[in-house]
N, C-alpha and C positions, 0 to 999 in steps of 0.2 A: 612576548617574543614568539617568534613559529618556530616549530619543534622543527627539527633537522629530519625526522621522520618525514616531514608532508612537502620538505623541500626534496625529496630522493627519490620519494616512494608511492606517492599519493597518486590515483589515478588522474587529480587535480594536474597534479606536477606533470605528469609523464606527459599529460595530455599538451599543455604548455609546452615543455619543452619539446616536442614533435613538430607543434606547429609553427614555433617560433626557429627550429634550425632547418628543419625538412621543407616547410611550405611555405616561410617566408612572412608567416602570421597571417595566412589564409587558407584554411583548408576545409573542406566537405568529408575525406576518408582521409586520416590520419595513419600511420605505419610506427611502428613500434621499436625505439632504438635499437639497431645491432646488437648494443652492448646483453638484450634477453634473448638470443636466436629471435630474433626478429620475423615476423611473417605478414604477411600484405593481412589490411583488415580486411575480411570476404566473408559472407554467412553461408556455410554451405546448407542447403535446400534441398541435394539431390534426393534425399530420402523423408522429405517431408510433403505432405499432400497441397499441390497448389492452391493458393488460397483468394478467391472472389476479388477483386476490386469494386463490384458494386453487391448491395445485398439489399433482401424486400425488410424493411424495418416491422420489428413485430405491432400486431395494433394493439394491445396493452403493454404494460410495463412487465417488463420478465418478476419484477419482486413488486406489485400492488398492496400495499401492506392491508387494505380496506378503507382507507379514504378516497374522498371522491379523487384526486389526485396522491400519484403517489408521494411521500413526503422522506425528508432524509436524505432522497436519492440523489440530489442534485446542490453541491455543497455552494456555491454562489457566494455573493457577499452579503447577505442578510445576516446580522448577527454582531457582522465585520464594525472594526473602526470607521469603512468604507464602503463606496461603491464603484461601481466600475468607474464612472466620472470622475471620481475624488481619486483615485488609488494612486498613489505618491509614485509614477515610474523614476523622477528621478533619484529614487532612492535604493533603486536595481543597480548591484555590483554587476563591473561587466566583467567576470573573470576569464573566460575564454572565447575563442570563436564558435562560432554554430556549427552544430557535429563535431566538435573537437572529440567529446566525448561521444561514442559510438552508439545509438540503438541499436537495437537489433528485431528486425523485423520475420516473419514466416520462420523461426529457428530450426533445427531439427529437434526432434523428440525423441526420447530411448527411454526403452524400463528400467525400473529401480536399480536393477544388479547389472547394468549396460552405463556406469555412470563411476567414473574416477578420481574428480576433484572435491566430495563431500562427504566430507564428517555426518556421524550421527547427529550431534547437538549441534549440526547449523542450521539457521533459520532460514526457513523458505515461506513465501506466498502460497497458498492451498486452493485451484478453482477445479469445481466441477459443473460443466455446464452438459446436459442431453447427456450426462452419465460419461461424458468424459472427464478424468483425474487429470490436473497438471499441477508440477512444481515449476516454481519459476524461485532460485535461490539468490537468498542475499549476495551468495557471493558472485553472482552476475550482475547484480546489480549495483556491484560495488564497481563497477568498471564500464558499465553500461549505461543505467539510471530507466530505461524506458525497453521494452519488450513489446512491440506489438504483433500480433499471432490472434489467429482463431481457434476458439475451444468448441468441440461438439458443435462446429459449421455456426458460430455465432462468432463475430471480432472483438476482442479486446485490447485494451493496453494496458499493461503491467507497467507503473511507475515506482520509482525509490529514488528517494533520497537519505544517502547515506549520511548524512549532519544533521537533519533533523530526526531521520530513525521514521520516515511518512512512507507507508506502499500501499498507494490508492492504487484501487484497477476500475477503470471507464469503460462504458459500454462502447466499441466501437464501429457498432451501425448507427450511422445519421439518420436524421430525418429526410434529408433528400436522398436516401437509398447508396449515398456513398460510406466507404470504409475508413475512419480515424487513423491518420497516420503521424503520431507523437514525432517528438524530437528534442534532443536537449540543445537549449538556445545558447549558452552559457552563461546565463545570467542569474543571478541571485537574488531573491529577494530576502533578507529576514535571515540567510542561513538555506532559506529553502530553494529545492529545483524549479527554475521557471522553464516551460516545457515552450514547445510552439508545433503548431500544426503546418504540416507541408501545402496543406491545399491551399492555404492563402495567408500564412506568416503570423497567424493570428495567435499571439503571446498568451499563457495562459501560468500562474503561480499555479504549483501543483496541490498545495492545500486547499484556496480558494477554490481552482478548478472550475474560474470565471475567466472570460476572454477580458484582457485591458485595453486592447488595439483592435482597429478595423472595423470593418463593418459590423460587424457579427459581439462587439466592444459588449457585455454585460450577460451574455450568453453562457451557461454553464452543462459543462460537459456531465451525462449521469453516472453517479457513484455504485459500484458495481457491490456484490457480498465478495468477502476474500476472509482465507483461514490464516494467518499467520502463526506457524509453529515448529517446531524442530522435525529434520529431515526426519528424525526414528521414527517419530507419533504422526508425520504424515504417512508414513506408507505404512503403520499400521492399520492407519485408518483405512486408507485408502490403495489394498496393494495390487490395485490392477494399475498406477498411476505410474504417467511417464513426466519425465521431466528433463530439461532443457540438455543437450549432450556437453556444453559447453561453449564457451565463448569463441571468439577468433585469435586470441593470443594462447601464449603456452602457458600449460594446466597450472603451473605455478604460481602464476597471477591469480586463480581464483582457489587455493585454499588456504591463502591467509589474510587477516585483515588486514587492509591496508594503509589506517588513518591510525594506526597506533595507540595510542590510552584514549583515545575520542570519547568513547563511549562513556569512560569512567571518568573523567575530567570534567568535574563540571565548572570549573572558571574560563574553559576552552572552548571559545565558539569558530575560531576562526577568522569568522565575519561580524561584524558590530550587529545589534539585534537593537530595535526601536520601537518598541522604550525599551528600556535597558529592564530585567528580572524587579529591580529594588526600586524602579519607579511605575512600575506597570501598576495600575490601579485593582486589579484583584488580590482579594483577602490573602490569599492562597498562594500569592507569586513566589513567596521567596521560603513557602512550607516544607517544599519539597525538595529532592538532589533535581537539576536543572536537567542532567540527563537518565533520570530515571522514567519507566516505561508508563505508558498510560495507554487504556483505550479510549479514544474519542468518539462519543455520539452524539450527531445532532439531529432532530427533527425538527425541521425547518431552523428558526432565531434559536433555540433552546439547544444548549451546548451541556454536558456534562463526562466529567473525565473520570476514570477509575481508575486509580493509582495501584499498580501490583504491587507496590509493598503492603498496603493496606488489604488486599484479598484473601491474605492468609495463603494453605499450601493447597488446598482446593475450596472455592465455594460457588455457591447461585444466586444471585442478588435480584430478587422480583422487585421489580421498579417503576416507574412511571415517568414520559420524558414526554413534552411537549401533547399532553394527550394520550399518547400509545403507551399501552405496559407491553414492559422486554424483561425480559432474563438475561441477567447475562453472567455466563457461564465462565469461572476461571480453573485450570489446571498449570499449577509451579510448574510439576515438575518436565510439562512439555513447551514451558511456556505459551500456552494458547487461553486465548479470551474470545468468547464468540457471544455476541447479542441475539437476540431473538427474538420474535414480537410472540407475545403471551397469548394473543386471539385467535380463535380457531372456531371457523363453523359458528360466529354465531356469542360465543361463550370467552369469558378469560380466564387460563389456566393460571393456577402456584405452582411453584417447583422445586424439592429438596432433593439434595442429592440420596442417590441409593448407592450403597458401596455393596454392590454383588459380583464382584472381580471381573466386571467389564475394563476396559481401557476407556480413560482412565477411570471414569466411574460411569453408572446411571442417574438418570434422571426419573423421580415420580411426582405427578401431579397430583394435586389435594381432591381436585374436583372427581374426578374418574378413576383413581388409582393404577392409571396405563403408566408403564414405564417406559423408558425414552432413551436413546443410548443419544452420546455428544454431537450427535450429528443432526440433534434433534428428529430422529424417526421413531415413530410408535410402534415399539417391540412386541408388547406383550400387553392386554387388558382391552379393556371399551374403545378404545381410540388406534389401537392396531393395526399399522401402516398410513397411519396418516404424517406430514410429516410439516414442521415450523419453517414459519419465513424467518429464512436470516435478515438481521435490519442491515442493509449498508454502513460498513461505520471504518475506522484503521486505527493502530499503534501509532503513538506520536513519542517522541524526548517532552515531558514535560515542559521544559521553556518553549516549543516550537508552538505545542497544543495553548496554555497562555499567553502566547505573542499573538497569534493570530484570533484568538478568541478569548481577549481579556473579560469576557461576561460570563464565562463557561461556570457553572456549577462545581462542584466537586462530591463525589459519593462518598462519604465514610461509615465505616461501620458502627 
């Protein structure tokens, strides 16, 4: 039965009921019932730096891990049930109209202490690109689902979905020099956000983040590095960072969640999921709480997931995926999990934590004995200032990361 929560409150709901009394069951900019002081959707801009419609694509890959191609980046359907040819469209829920739910495009940006709607322990997306900081917060995402914006004069798209618990970010310079402009279609797949591109309607499931329509049908958008972590331990990390001033509704919409027990419920999906948890063919399907956190990495077909329950309250797991050894870094109590590729210069580093009352801990390497603070930079020793490629990788709800990648590995300790 649907909780009486997601019939009132859900940005699902609001969004429906807008379009269905206000527009008639058609609309592009939705408006927001009287019944919340109401306010036209509008992004305001005026204090944010205009941002390029076209851009020179760079000629290598921003994160080249050291393969002749870079690997990881580009999540596609290798690995998948499917391929672009085969991808079951009619099995996409059509829940809403297109834009019902709002991106938000060029947002404004303000500093830490310029910012009203967020809690310490909310989570936000973490990018820095050319030494620019940005938050982009769940709780915007709970209402938005897609953010596209440039960071340090490079474009991105900031995606979430809040039912599967997914926040990819895409590289948003094309190869033909134009700029990535997401959108959410209303459609569902699996639970998950199916995105679509304005330049030519081309549908893309946000985990695949392979095109199933058009010309362009099999084509996959690149997987960008993203930190996801609590507001506190970003801008410890990072306190020159700005981040989003807020949505276009009132603040009150974005400091509380708005799907109710979602999170913790795990016989609640919603949306029917196929195959179902207890038939899906991995070992592993029905080991875990369904919406308990995982990080997902894949390089290229090789899928493996690391479960935060099993991390303990902090650890570093040297690894090996598809070829590449990563580290991947976890801290409870910020919730943050970050991958890394182990090779540097040539050599592959080990890595055990140092606890020398850095935030939240150091990193030292076996081989050189340089230590490393979380952000992967070389503090101190032989290797000082050099600094690790993040692997591309996101947080998944367990069920969302085994529905889509019933081949996926699982790490345990």
């Amino acid at each position: 039965m649907t909780d009486r929560w997601f019939l009132t409150t859900s940005p699902l709901a609001l969004a429906l009921t807008v379009t269905l009394v206000a527009c008639g069951g058609n609309s592009s900019a939705p408006t927001q019932p009287s019944s919340d002081n109401a306010v036209p959707i509008e992004i305001d801009t005026s204090t944010s730096t205009p941002a390029p419609d076209t851009f020179t694509p760079p000629e290598t890959s921003f994160f080249d891990l050291g393969f002749d191609l870079p690997v990881g980046t580009r999540p596609g359907f290798e690995g998948s049930p499917f391929s672009a040819n085969s991808f079951p469209l009619n099995e996409m829920a059509s829940v809403l109209p297109r834009d019902a739910i709002p991106a938000i495009t060029n947002p404004t940006m303000v500093r830490q202490d310029n910012v009203d709607y967020l809690s310490d322990n909310d989570l936000v997306f973490g990018i820095v690109i050319n030494g620019d900081a940005r938050a982009y917060p769940h709780n915007i995402g709970w209402w938005h689902e897609i953010v596209n914006d440039v960071v340090g004069g490079h474009p991105v798209s900031i995606t979430f979905c809040p039912l599967t618990g997914t926040g990819l970010v895409f590289d948003g310079a094309l190869p033909d020099g134009r700029r990535l402009d997401l959108g959410v279609s209303g459609l569902l797949y699996n639970t998950n956000l199916v995105m679509f591109d304005r330049r030519n309607d081309t549908l893309y499931p946000q985990i695949y983040a392979a095109s199933i329509t058009g010309d362009t049908k099999g084509e996959a958008l690149a997987l960008m590095p993203v930190v996801e972590t609590t507001w506190s331990a970003w801008k410890r990390l990072y306190p020159e960072t700005r981040v989003i001033a807020r949505g276009p509704y009132p603040r009150t919409r974005y400091t509380e969640y708005p799907y109710g027990n979602y999170r913790t419920d795990n016989r609640d999906f919603l949306f029917s999921i196929r195959p179902s948890l207890s038939t899906n063919i991995n070992d592993y399907a029905i080991d875990f709480p369904a919406k308990g956190r995982v990080l997902g990495v894949r390089i290229d077909a090789e899928a493996r997931a690391y479960p935060f329950e099993k991390m303990g309250s902090q650890r570093v797991v040297n690894d090996v995926l598809g070829g590449l050894e990563i580290a991947v870094v976890f801290d409870a109590g910020s919730e943050m999990i970050i991958p890394y590729s182990r090779r540097l210069d040539g050599q592959v580093l080990s890595f055990s934590i140092e606890d020398d009352g850095s935030f939240p801990f150091s990193l030292r390497d076996a081989e050189t004995g340089s230590l490393w603070d979380i952000r992967g930079r070389a503090i101190e020793g032989e290797l000082k200032g050099q600094q690790l490629t993040q692997v591309p990788a996101h947080n998944a709800m367990w069920f969302a990361w085994v529905t889509f990648w019933p081949n996926t590995d699982v790490w345990m300790p």
